[in-house]
C-alpha positions in Angstrom: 42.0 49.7 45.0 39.0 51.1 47.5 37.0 54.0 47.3 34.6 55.4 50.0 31.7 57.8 49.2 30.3 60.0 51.8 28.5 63.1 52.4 25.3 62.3 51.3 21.9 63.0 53.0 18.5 64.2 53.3 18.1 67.8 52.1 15.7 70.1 51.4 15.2 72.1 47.6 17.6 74.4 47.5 19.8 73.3 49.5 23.7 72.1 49.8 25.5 69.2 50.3 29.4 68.6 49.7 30.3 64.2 48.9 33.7 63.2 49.4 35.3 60.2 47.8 38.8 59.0 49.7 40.5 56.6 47.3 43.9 54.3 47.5 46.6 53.6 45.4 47.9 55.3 42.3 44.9 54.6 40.6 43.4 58.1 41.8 46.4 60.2 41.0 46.7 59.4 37.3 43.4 59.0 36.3 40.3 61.4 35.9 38.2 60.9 38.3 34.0 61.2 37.7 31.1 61.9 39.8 27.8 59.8 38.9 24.5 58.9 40.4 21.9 56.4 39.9 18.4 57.7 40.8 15.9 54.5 40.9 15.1 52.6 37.5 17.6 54.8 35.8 20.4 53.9 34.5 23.7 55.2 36.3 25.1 58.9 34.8 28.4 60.8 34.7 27.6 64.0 36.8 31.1 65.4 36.4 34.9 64.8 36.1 38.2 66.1 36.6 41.6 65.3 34.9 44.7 64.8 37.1 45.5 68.2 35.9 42.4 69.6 37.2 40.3 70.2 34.5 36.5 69.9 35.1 33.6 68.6 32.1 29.7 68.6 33.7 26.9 67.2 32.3 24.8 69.9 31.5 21.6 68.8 34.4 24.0 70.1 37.1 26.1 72.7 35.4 26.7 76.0 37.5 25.1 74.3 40.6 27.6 71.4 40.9 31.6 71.7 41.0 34.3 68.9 41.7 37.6 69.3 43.0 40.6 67.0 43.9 43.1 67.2 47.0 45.7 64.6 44.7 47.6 64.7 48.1 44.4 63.3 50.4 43.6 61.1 47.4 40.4 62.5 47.4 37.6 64.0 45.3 35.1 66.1 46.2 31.4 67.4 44.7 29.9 70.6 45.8 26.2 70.5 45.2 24.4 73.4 45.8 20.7 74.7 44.6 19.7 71.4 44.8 16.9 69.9 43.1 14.4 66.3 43.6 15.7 65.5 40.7 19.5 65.4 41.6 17.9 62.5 44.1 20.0 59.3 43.7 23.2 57.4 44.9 25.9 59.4 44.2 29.6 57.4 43.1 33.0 58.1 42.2 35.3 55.6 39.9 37.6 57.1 37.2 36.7 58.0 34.0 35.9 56.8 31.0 37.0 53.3 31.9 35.7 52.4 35.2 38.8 51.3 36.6 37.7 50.7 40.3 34.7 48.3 41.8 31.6 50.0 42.2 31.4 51.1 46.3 28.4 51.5 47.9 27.9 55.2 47.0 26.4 57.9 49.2 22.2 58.8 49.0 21.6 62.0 48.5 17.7 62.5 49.2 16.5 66.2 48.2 13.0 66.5 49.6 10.4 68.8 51.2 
């Protein structure tokens, strides 16, 4: 089972970015599927995940600025991240949710900067 974050770049305050994670297998279909991020000497966070169903949970640092969404027939999740902050700076990862079913990928950097 592979996964492949992209999307991410250098931004400024304020600004948007949409991450797209394109998984195989059945894995991504029947599972929830999370969005976290590991800034530098911080541990690694659950930004947000959605059920198969389409439910959505956030943690609170990125609630009403971030939304996911899933395309269960492109076997892919997405993460809208708008009014973006330096402190949303980190690698950004998707693997499902709560039990990390899938090797970590590389992620996708997202850099928000002046």
């Amino acid at each position: 089972q592979v996964q492949l974050e992209s999307g991410g770049g250098l931004v400024q305050p304020g600004g948007s970015l949409r991450l797209s994670c394109a998984a195989s297998g059945t894995i991504f279909r029947i599972n929830t599927m999370g969005w976290y991020r590991q800034a530098p000497g911080k541990q690694r966070e659950l930004v947000a995940r959605i059920t198969s169903g389409g439910s959505t949970n956030y943690a609170d640092s990125v609630k009403g600025r971030f939304t996911i969404s899933r395309d269960n027939a492109k076997n892919t999740v997405y993460l809208q991240m708008n009014s973006l902050k330096p402190e949303d700076t980190a690698v950004y990862y998707c693997n499902t949710y709560p039990i990390h079913l899938l090797s970590w990928g590389q992620g996708t950097q997202v850099t928000v900067s002046s």
